[in-house]
Structure formats: C-alpha cells, structure tokens
TIZATOR-858297 format. One line per 10 residues: number of its first residue (from 1); their letters; for each residue z, x, y of N, C-alpha, C, O. Coordinates in steps of 0.2 Angstrom, whole numbers, plus 2048, in hexadecimal, padded with zeros to 3 digits. Layout:
BEGIN
NUM) A) Z X Y Z X Y Z X Y Z X Y  ...
//
This chain:
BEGIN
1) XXXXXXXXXX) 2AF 424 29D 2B0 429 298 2B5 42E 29B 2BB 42E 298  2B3 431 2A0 2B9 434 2A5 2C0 432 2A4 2C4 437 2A3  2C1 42B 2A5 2C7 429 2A6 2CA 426 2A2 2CF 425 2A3  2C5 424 29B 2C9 423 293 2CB 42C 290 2D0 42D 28C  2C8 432 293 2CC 43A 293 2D2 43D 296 2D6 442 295  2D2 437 29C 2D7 43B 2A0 2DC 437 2A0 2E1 439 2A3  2DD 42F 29B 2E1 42B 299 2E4 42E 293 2EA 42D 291  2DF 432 28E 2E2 435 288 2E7 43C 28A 2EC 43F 288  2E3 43E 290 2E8 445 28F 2ED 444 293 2F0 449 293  2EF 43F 298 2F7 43C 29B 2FB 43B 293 300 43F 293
11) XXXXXXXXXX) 2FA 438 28F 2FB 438 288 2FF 43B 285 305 439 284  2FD 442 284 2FE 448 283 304 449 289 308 44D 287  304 448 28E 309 44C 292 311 44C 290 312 44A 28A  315 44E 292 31C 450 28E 320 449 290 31F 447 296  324 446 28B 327 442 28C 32E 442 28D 332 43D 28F  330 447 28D 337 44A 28E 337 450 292 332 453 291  33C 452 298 33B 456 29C 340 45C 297 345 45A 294  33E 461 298 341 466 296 345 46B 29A 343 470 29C  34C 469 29B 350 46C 29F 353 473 29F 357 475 2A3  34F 476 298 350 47C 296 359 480 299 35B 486 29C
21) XXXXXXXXXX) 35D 47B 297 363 47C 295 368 47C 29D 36D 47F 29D  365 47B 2A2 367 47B 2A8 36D 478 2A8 36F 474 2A3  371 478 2AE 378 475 2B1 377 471 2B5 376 474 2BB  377 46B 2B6 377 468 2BE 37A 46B 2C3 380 46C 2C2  378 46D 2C9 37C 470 2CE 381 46B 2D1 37F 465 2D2  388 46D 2D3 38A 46B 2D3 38E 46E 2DC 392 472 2DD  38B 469 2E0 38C 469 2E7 392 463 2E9 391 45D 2E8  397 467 2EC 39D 462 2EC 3A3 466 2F3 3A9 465 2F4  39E 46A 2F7 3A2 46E 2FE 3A9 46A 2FE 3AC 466 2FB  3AC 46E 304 3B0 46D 306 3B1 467 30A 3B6 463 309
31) XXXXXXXXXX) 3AC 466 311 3AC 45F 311 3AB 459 310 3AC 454 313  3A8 45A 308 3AA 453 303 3B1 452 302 3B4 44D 300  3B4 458 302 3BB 456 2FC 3BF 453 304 3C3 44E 305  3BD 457 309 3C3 454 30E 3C0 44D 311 3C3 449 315  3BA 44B 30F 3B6 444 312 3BA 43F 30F 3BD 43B 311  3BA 440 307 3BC 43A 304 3C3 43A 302 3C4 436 2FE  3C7 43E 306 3D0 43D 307 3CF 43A 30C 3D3 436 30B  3CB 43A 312 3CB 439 318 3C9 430 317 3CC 42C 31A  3C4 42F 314 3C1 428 312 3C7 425 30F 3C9 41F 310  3CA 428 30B 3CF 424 307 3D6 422 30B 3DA 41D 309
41) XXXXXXXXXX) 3D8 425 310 3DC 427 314 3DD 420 31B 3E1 41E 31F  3D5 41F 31A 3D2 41A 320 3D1 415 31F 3CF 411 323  3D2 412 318 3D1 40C 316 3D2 405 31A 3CF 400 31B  3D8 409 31A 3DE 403 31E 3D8 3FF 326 3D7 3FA 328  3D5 405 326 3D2 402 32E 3CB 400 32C 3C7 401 330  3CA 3FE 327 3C1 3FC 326 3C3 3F4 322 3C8 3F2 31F  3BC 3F2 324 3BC 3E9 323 3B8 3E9 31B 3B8 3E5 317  3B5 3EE 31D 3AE 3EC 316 3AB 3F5 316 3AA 3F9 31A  3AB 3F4 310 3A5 3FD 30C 39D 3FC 30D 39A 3F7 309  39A 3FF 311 394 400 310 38F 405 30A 38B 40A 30C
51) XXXXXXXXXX) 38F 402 304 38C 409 2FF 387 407 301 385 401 301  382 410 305 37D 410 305 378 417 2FE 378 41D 2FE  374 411 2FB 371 414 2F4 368 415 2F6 366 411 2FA  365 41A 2F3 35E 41B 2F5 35E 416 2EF 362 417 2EA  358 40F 2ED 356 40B 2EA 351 412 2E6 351 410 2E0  34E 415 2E7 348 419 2E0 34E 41D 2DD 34D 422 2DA  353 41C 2DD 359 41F 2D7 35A 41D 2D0 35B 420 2CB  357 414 2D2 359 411 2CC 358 416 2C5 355 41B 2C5  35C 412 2C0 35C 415 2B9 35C 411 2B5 35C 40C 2B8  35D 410 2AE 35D 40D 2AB 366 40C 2A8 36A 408 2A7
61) XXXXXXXXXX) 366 413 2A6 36A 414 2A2 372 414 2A7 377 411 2A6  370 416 2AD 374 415 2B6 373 412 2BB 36F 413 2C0  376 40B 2B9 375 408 2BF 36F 409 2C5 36A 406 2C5  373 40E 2CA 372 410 2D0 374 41A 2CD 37A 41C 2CD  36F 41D 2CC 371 424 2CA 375 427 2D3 379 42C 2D4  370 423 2D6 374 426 2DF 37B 424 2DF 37F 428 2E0  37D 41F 2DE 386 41E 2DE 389 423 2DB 388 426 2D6  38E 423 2DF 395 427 2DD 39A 423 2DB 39C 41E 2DF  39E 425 2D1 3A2 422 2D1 3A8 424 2D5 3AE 422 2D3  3A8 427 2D9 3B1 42A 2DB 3B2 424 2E1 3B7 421 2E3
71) XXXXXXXXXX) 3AC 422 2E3 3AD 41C 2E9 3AD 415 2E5 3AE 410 2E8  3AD 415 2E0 3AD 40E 2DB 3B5 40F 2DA 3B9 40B 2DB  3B7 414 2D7 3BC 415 2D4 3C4 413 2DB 3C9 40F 2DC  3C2 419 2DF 3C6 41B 2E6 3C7 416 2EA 3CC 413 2EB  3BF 412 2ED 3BE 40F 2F5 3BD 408 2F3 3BE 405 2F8  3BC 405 2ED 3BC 3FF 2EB 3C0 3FA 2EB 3BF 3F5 2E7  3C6 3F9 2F2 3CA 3F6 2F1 3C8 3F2 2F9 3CD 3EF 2FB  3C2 3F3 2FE 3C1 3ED 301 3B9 3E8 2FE 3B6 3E8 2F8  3B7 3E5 303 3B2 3E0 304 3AB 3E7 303 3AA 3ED 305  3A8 3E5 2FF 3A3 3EB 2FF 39A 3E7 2FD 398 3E2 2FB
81) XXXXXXXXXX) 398 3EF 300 38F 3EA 300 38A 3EF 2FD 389 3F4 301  388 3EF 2FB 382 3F4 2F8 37B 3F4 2FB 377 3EF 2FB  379 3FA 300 374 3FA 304 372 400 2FE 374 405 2FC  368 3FA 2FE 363 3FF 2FA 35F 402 2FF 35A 3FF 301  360 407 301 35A 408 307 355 40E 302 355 411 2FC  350 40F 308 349 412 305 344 40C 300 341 40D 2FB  345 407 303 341 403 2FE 33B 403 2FD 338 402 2F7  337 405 304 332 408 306 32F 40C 300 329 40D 2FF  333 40D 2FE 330 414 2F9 330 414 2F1 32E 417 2ED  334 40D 2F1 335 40D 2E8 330 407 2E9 32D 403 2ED
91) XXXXXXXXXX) 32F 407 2E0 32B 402 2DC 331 3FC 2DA 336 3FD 2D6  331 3F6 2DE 335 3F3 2DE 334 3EE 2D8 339 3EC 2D5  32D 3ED 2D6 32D 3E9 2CE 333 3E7 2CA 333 3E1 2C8  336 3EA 2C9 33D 3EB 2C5 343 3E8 2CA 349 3E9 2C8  342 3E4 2CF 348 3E4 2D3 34B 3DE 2D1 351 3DE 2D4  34B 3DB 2CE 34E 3D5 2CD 355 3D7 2C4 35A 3D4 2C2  350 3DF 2C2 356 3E0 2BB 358 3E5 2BF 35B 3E9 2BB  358 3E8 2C5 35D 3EC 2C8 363 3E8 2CA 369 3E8 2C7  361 3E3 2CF 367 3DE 2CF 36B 3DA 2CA 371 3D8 2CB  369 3DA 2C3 36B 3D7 2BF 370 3DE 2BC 376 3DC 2BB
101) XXXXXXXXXX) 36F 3E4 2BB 372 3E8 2BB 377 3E9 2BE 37C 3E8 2BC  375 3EA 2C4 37A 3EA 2C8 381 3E6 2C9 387 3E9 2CB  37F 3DE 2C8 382 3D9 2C7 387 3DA 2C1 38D 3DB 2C3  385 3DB 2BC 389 3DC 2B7 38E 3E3 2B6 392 3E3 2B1  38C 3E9 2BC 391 3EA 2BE 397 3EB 2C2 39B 3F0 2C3  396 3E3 2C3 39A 3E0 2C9 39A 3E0 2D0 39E 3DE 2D4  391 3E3 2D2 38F 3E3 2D8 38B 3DC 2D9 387 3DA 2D6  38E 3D9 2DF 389 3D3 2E1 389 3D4 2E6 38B 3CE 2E8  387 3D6 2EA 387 3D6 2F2 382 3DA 2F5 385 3DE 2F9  37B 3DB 2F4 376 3E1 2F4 373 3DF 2FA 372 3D8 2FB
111) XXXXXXXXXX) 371 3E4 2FF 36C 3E3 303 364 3E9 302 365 3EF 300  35F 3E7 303 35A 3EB 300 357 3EB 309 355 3E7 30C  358 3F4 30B 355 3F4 312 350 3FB 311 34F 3FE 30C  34C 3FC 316 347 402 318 34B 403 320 34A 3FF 324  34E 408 320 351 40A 327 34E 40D 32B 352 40E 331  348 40F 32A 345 413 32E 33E 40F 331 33A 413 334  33E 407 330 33B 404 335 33E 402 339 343 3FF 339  33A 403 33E 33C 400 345 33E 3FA 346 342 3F9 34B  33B 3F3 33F 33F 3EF 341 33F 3ED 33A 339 3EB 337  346 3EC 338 346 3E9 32F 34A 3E3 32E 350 3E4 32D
121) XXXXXXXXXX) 348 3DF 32D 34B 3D8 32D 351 3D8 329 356 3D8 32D  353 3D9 323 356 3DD 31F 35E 3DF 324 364 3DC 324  35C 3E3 327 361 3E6 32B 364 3E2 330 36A 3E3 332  361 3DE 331 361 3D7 337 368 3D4 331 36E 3D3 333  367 3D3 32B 36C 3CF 327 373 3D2 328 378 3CF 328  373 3DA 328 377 3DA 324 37F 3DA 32B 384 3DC 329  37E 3D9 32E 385 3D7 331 388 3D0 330 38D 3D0 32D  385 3CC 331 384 3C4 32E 388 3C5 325 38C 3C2 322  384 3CB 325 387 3C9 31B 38E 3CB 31C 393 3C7 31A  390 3D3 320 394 3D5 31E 399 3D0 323 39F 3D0 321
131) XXXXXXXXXX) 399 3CB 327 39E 3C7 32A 39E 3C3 324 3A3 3C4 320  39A 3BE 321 39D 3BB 31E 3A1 3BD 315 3A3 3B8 311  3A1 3C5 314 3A4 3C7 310 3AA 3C8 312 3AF 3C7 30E  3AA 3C9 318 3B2 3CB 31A 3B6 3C5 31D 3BC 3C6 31E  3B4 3C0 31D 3B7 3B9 320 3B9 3B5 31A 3BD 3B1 31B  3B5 3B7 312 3B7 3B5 30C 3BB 3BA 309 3BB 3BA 303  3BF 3BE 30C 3C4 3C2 309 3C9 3C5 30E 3C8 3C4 314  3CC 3C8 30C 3D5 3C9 310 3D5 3CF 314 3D5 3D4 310  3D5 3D0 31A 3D4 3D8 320 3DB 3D9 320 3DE 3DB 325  3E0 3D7 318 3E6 3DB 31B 3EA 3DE 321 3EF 3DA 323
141) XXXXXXXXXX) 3EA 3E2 322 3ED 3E4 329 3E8 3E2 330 3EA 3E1 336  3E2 3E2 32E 3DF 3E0 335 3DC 3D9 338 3D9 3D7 33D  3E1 3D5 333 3E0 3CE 336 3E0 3CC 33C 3DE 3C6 33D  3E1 3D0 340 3E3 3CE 349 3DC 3D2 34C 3D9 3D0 351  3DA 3D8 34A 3D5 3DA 34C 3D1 3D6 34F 3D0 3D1 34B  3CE 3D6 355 3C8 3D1 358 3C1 3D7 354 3BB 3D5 352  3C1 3DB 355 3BA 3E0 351 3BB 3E5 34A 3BF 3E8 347  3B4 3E3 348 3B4 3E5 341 3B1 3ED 33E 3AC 3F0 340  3B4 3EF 33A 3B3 3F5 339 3B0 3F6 331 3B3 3F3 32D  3AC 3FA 331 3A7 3FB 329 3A7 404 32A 3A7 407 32F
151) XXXXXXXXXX) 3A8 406 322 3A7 40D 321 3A1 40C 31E 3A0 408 31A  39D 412 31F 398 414 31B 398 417 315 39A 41D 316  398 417 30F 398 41C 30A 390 41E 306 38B 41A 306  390 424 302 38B 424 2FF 388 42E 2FD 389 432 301  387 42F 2F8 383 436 2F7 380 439 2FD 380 436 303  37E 43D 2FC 37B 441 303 375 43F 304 371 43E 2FF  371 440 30B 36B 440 30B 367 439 308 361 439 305  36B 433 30A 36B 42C 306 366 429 30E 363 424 30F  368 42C 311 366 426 318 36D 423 31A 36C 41E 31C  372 425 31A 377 422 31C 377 422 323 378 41D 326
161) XXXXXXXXXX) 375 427 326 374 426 331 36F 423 331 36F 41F 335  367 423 32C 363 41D 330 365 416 32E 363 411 331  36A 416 32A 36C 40D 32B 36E 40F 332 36B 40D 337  374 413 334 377 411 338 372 410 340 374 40C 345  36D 413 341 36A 413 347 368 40C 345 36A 408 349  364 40A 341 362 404 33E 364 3FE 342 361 3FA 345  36B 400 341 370 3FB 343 370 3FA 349 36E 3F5 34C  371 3FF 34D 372 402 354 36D 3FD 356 36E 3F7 358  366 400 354 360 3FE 357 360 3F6 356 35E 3F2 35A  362 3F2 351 35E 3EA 350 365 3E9 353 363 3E7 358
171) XXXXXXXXXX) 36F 3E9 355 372 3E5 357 375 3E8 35E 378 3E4 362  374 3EE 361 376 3EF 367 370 3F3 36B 371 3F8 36F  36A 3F1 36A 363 3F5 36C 365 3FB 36E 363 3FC 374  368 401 36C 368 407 36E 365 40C 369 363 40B 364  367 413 36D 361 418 367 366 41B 363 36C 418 361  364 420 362 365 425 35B 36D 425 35A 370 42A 35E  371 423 357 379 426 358 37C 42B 354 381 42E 355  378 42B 34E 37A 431 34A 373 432 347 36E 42F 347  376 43C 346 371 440 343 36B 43E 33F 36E 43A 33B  366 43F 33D 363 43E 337 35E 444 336 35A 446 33A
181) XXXXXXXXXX) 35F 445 32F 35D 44C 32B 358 44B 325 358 446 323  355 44F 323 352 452 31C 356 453 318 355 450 313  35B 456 316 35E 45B 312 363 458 312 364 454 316  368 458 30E 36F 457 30C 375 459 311 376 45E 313  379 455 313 37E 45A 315 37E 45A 31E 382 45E 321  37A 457 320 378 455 328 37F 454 32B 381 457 32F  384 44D 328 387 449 32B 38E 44E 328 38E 44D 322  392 451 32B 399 454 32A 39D 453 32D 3A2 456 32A  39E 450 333 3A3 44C 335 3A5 446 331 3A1 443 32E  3AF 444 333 3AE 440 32E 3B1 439 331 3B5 43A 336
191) XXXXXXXXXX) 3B1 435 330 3B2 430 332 3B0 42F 33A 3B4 42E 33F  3A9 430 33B 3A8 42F 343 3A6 426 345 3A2 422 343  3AA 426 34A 3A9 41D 34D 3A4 41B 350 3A4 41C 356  39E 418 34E 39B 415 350 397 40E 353 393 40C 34F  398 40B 357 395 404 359 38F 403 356 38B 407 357  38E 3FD 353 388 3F9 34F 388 3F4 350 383 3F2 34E  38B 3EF 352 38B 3E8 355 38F 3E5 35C 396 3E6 35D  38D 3E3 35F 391 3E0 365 393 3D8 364 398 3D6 367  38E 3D3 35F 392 3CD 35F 38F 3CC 358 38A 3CB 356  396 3CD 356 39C 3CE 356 39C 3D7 357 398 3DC 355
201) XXXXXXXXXX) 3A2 3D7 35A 3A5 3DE 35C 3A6 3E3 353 3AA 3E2 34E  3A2 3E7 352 3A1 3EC 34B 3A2 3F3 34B 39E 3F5 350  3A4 3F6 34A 3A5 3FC 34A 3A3 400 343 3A5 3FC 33E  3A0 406 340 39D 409 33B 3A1 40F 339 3A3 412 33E  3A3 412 336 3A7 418 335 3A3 41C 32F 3A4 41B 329  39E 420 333 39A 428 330 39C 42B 32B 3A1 42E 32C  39B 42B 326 39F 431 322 398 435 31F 392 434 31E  39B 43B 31E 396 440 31A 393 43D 312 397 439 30F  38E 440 310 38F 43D 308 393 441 305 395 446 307  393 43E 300 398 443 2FB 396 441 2F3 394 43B 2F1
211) XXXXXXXXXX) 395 447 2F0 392 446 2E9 398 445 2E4 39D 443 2E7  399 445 2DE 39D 445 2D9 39E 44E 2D8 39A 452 2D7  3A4 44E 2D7 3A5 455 2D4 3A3 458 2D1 3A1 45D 2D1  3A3 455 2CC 39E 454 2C5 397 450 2C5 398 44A 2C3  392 451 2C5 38C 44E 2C1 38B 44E 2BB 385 450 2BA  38E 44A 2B3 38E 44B 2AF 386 44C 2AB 385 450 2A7  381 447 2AD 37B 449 2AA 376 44C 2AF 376 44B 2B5  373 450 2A9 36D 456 2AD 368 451 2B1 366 452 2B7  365 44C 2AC 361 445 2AE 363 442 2B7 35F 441 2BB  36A 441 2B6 36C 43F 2BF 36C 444 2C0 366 446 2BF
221) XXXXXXXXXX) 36E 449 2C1 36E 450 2C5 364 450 2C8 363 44F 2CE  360 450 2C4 35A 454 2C5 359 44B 2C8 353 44C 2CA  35A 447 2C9 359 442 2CE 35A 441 2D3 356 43F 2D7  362 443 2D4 363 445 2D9 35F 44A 2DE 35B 449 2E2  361 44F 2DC 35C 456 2DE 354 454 2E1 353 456 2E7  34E 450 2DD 34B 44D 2E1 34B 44A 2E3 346 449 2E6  351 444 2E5 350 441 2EB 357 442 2F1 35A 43E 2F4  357 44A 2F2 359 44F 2F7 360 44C 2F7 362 44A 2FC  365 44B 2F2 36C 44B 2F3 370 44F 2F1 376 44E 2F2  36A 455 2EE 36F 45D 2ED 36A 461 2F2 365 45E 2F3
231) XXXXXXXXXX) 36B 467 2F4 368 46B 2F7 361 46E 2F1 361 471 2EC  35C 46D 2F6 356 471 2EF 358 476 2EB 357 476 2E5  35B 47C 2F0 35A 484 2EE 361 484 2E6 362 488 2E2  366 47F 2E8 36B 47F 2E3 368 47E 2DD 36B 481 2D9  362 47A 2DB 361 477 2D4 359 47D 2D7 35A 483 2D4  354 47D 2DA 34D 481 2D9 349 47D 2DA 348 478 2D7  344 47E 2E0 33F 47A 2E2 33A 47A 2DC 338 474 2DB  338 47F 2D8 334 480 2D3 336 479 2CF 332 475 2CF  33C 479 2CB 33D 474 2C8 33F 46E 2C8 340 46A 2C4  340 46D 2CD 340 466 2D3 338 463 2D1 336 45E 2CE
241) XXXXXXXXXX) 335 469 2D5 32E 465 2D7 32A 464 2CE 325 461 2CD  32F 468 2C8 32A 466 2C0 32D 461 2BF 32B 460 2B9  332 45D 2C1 336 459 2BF 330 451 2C3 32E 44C 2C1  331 454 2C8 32D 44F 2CC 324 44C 2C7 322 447 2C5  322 453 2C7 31B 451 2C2 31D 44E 2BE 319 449 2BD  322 44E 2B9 323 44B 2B3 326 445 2B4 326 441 2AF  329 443 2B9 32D 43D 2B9 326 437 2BB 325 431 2B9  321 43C 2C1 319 435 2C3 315 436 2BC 312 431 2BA  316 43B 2BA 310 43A 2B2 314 434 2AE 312 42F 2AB  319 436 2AF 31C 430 2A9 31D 428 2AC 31E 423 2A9
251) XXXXXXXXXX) 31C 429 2B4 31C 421 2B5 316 420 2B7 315 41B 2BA  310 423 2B5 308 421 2B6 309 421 2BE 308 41C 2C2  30B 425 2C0 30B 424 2C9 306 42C 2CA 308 432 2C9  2FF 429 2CD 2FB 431 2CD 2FA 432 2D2 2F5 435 2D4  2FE 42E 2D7 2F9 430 2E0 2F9 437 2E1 2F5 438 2E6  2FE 43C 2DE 2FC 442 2E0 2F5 446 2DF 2F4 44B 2E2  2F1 443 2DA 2E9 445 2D8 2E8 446 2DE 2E8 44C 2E1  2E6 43D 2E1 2E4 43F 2E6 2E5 443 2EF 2E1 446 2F3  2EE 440 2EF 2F0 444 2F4 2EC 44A 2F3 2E7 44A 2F7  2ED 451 2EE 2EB 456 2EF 2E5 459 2EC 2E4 45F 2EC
261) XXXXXXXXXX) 2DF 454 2EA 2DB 455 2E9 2D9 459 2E2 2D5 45E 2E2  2DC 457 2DB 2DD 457 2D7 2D8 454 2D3 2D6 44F 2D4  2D5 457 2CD 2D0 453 2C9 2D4 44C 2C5 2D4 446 2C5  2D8 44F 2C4 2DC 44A 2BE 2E3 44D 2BC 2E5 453 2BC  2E7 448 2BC 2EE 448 2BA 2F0 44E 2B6 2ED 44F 2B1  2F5 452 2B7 2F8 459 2B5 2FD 458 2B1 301 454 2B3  2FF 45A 2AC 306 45B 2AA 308 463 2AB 30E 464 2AB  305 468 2AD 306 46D 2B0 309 46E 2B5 305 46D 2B9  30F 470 2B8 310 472 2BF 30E 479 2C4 30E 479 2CA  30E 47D 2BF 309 481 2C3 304 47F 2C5 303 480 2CB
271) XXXXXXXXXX) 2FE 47E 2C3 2F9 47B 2C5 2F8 477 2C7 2F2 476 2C8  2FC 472 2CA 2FE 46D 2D0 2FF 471 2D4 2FA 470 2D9  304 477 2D6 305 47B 2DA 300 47D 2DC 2FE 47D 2E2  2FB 480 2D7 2F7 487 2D9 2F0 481 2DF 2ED 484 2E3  2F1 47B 2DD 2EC 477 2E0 2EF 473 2E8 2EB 472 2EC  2F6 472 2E8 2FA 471 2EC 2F9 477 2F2 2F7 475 2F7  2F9 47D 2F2 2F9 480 2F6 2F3 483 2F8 2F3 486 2FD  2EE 483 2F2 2E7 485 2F5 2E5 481 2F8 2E2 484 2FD  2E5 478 2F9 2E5 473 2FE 2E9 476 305 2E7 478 30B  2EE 477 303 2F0 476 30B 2F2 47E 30E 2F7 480 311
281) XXXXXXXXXX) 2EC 481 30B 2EE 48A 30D 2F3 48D 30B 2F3 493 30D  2F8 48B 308 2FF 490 309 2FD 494 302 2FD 492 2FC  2FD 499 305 2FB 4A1 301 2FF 4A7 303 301 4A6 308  301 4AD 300 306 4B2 302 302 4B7 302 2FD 4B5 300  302 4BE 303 2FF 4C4 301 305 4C5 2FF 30B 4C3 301  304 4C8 2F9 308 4CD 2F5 305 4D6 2F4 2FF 4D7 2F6  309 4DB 2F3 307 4E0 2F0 305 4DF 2E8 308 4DA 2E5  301 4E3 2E5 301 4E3 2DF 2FF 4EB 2DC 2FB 4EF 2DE  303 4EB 2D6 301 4F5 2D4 2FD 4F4 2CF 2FE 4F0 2CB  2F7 4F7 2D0 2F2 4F9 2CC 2F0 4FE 2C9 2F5 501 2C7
291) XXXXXXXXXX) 2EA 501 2C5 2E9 506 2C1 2E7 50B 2C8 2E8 511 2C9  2E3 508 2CC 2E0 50C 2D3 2E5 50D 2D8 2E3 50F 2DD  2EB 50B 2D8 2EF 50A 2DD 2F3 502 2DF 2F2 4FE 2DB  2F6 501 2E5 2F9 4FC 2E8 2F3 4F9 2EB 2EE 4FC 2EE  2F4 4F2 2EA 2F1 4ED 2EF 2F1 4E8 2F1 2F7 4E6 2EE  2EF 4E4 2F4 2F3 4DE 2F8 2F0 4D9 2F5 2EB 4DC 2F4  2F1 4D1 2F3 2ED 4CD 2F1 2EF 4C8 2F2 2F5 4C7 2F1  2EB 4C4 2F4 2F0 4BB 2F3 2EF 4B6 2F1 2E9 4B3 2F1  2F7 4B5 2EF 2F8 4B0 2E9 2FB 4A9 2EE 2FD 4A9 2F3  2FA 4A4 2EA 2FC 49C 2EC 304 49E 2EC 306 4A1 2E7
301) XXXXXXXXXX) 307 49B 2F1 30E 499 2F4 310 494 2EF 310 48E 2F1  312 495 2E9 315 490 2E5 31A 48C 2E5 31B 487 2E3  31F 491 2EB 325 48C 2EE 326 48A 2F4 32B 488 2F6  320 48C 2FA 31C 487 2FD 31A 482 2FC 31C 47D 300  316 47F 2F6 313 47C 2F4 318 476 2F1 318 470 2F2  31D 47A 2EB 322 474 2EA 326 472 2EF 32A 46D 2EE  327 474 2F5 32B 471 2F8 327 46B 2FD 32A 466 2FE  321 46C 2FF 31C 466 300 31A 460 2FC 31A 45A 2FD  31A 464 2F4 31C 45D 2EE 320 458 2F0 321 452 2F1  325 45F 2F0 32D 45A 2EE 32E 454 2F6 331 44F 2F6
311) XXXXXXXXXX) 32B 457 2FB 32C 451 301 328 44E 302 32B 449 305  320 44C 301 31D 449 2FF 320 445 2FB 321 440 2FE  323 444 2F4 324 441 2F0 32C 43D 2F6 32A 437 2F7  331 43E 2F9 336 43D 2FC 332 43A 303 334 435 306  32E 43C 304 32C 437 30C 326 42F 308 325 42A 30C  325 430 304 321 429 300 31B 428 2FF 318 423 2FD  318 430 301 310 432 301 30D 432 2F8 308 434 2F6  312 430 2F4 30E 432 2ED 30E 42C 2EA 30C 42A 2E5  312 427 2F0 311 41F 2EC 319 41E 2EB 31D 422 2EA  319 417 2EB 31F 415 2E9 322 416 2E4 320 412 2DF
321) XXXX) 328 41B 2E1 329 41D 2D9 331 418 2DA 333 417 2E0  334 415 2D2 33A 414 2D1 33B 41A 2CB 337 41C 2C7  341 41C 2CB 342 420 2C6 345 420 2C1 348 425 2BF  344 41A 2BD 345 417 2BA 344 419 2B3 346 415 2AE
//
C-alpha cells in the first residue's frame, strides 16, 4: 500500500523544470579565447583529435550536449576519436542509440573509458585505435616524423588530465603528469607536451576546456552546470542542486532516499535540503529580531547541503543517471 502511494505521488511531480526565465551563464575567459587560437594555430603538428565528452551528457535532442560545435566546425580537419569517459556513472542501457546517433552525425570512432581506474581496459585500446586511424589517413607535413602527436580537446571539467594520467599510467608506467580538479578551469596552460606512449613513440598536447561562446539552450546550459563545466556560483548551487531533484524524479533514479535517509521521493528541494543537512549537521546560527528582542537560532545550511547534493550526484553516489 505504501508504495502503490508513493508511486502515485512521483506522478504528480513536475514534468517540466521551470526556469523562471533565467539566462544560461555564459563562461568563455580569456584563456579560452586564446587556447582555441592557439589549438588552431597547432594543427599542423598533431596526428589525430582526441574529444574527450563526460557519456551522462547524452540528450536526445544533442547528440552529446558536452561537445563543443566550435571544435567540429574549426579542429575537424584531422583523424579524430571521440572518448566517452565517466562511464562509471552513466546508465549505459541506451548505448547502442548513442552510437547510432552519434553515427549519423558522422561520428564513427568512439572509445567508451572510466579514467579514473587504476586499470581500464578500454584505455589499453586506445593507442592501438588511434595508430591505425592515422596509418588509414594522410600526416601531411609529418610524414617523416618517427613520433606521434594527439591533441586533447573537450569543455571543461570533462576529465581530459585523467585520460591523460590514464595513459601515462597503462603505456609508460609513470605517475600523475597533469593536474586534476573538481571545478572547471584547472588546466590553463595551453598546449602543454606530454609523453603517453613509448612504443610507439606518442606525445599528447594538454589544452584547457573551452565552452562555446554562446550556450543557445537554457536545457544544455543547466546540464552543463551540473555536471561542473561552468563554475557553480555563475548559474547558483540552489538551482543546480533543484534541477538535480527534477532531472532523478523524472528518470525514476531514487537512491537519494536512501543516501540521505529520506522517507520517500521529494519533488520539493527544500526539503531535500532541510533533510540533507540535518543528516550530515551542517546548520548555521543566525541572528533573529523578535517582539522581545535579538536572538540567535539555528537554521539548516541550505547551500552546504546543495553543494553535497550536487557532488554526490558528480562522484556516482546517487546511481548511475544518463541525462537523457
């Protein structure tokens, strides 16, 4: 009985998110604008494009909502390979009408990795793949080169340095060679050289992410945003983390119940909050003015609390989501 009520009132929850007329934030620094002159500038010296895309991006209506057209448009004029990383985290069911998607975009060349284990079979392929991409097409100027060179491309906060260590770690057993971050915006140097293969001789070339100038729909915008490829505070953890509740209610994904000890599925986000932080203590004193005077009281840390959602839902604690 319980749970033929708590089935009816999911029901009821909202099926469209109400963006109450917001702008997509529209994050595009300075070191984007000069990265992707600089990538374009360097073409001449790379063998194959490495796009690396977070896989719970998927869309329907986009492809890959994490692709950037300026790199389709601009960088598309060598051997190119599409790395889905975070697989770990997405609902892959659907992976076969990704591909087909993707296909008919004129993508055929996809590697699907988790980069952040220690050992990913996956990542073992992808040198193997990208030689024989490059051996089935023309190195123009670098025909004489005895070593191969790959540029990284991809939005921010995508995992582009854990491919790279990835790499490090399965083809020249060494450690960490680039940064890796939470937040957007880590990697600002631009084109930095990095070894990832010894046989055959490979070299990697770093870049920053870079977003599109423009974000035309609110929809990718607030996708982005939860999965850290704008800075939180530019769009608001508040509505990040209600975007979050509405996107798991509508894919039937409840592991937040139980994460945070929850009776039943919420369409409320304050009240996620207010239970989010009475779990895990985060509470504030505040002043409050009264009919008898000033007094101190305390209230739940509501942007403590979304900020724990929103990374919890990014580290793969709520269950595998595609966003589909």
């Amino acid at each position: 009985m319980k749970l033929c009520q708590t089935l009816r009132n999911v029901d009821r929850f909202r099926t469209v998110f109400d963006f109450g007329g917001r702008e997509v934030a529209h994050w595009f620094p300075g070191h984007m604008a000069k990265g992707l002159k600089q990538m374009k500038a360097n073409l001449k010296n790379v063998d194959c494009l490495l796009e690396h895309v977070p896989i719970f991006l998927n869309n329907d209506q986009i492809p890959l909502s994490g692709r950037n057209p300026i790199f389709q448009d601009s960088l598309n004029v060598r051997p190119h390979l599409l790395v889905l990383n975070k697989m770990d985290l997405a609902d892959l069911s659907n992976k076969q009408k990704i591909l087909k998607k993707l296909e008919n975009d004129g993508v055929r060349n996809v590697l699907f990795t988790d980069c952040l284990k220690q050992r990913d079979d996956n990542v073992k392929k992808l040198v193997p793949l990208v030689m024989e991409l490059i051996k089935t097409g023309d190195r123009f100027n670098r025909e004489e080169n005895r070593n191969y060179c790959l540029m990284v491309i991809g939005v921010p906060n995508v995992g582009k340095s854990s491919l790279i260590n990835a790499l490090r770690r399965t083809n020249v057993k060494k450690g960490r060679a680039s940064r890796v971050g939470g937040e957007p915006g880590i990697t600002k140097a631009v084109l930095t050289k990095i070894q990832v293969s010894e046989r055959p001789l490979m070299y990697l070339l770093d870049t920053p992410g870079v977003l599109p100038p423009k974000i035309e729909s609110v929809e990718t915008g607030m996708k982005l945003a939860l999965c850290g490829t704008i800075l939180d505070h530019l769009v608001g953890e508040d509505v990040i983390a209600d975007y979050l509740l509405f996107s798991l209610n509508r894919l039937r994904k409840f592991g937040y119940v139980e994460k945070y000890d929850l009776q039943e599925p919420s369409d409320d986000i304050q009240h996620v909050l207010k239970r989010i932080a009475v779990k895990l203590g985060k509470t504030q004193r505040v002043k409050a003015i009264t009919g008898v005077g000033n007094i101190t009281v305390t209230i739940p840390n509501y942007t403590a609390a979304a900020y724990n959602f929103i990374r919890a839902f990014r580290k793969g604690e709520l269950g595998q989501v595609l966003l589909d």
